[in-house]
C-alpha positions in Angstrom: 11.7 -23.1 -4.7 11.7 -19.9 -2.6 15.3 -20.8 -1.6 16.7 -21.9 -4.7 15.4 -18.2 -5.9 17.4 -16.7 -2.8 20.0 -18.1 -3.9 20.1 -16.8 -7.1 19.8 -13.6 -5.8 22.4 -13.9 -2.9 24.7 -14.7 -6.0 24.3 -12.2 -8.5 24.9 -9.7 -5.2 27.7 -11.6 -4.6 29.1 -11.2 -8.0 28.6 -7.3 -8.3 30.2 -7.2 -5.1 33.4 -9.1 -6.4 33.2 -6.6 -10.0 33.0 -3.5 -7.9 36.3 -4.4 -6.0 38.3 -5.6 -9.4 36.9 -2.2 -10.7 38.2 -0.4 -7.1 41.9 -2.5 -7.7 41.8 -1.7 -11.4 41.3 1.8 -10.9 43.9 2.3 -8.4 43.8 5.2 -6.3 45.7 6.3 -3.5 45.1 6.2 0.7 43.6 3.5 3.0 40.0 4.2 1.6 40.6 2.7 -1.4 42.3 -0.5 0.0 39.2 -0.5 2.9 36.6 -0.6 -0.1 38.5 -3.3 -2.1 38.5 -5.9 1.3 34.8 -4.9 2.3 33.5 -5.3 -1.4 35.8 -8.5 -1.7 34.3 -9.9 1.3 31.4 -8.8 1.2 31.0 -10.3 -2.4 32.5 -13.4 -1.4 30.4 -14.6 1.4 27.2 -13.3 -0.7 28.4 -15.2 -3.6 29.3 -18.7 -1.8 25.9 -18.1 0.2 24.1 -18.0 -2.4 25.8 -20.9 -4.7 25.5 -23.2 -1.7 21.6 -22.7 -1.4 20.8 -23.4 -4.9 22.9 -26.6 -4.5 21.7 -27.5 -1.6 18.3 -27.0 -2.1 16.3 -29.8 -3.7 13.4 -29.7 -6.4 10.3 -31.0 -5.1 7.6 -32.5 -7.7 4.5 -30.0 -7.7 
C-alpha cells in the first residue's frame, strides 16, 4: 500500500514538473536560462511521472 501511495505522489510531482515546463515554453523568454529550465523541468517531470506510474502498476493489492 505504502508504494502504491508513493506512487501517487511521484506522479502528481511528475505532472507539475511537465506543466511548469509547457508554462516555461509557452511563455517564451529569451537566453539559455529559459531553454535550461524547460529540459530540467521536462526531465525532471518525466522520470518523476513514469516512476511513479510504474509503482502503482507494479505494485499489487494485498487482502487485509
Amino acid at each position: 500500500m505504502e508504494k502504491r501511495i508513493l506512487g501517487i505522489v511521484f506522479s502528481i510531482l511528475g505532472t507539475i514538473g511537465l506543466i511548469f515546463a509547457a508554462m516555461n515554453f509557452v511563455n517564451g523568454g529569451e537566453g539559455t536560462r529559459n531553454v535550461k529550465l524547460i529540459i530540467i523541468y521536462a526531465i525532471l517531470g518525466a522520470i518523476f511521472f513514469f516512476a511513479g506510474m510504474g509503482l502503482i502498476r507494479n505494485t499489487k493489492d494485498k487482502p487485509s
